[in-house]
C-alpha positions in Angstrom: 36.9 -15.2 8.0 33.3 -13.9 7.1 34.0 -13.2 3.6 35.4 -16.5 3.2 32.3 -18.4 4.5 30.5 -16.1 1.7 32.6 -17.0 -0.3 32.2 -20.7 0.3 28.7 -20.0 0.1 28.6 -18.9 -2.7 30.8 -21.3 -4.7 28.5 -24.1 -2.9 25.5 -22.9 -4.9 27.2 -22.0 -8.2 29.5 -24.7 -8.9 30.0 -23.3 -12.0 
C-alpha cells in the first residue's frame, strides 16, 4: 500500500 502511494506520488509530479 505504501509503495503504491509513492508511487502515485511520484507519477503526480512527473507526468511524463
Amino acid at each position: 500500500m505504501k509503495k503504491s502511494l509513492r508511487h502515485a506520488c511520484i507519477a503526480s509530479s512527473n507526468p511524463l
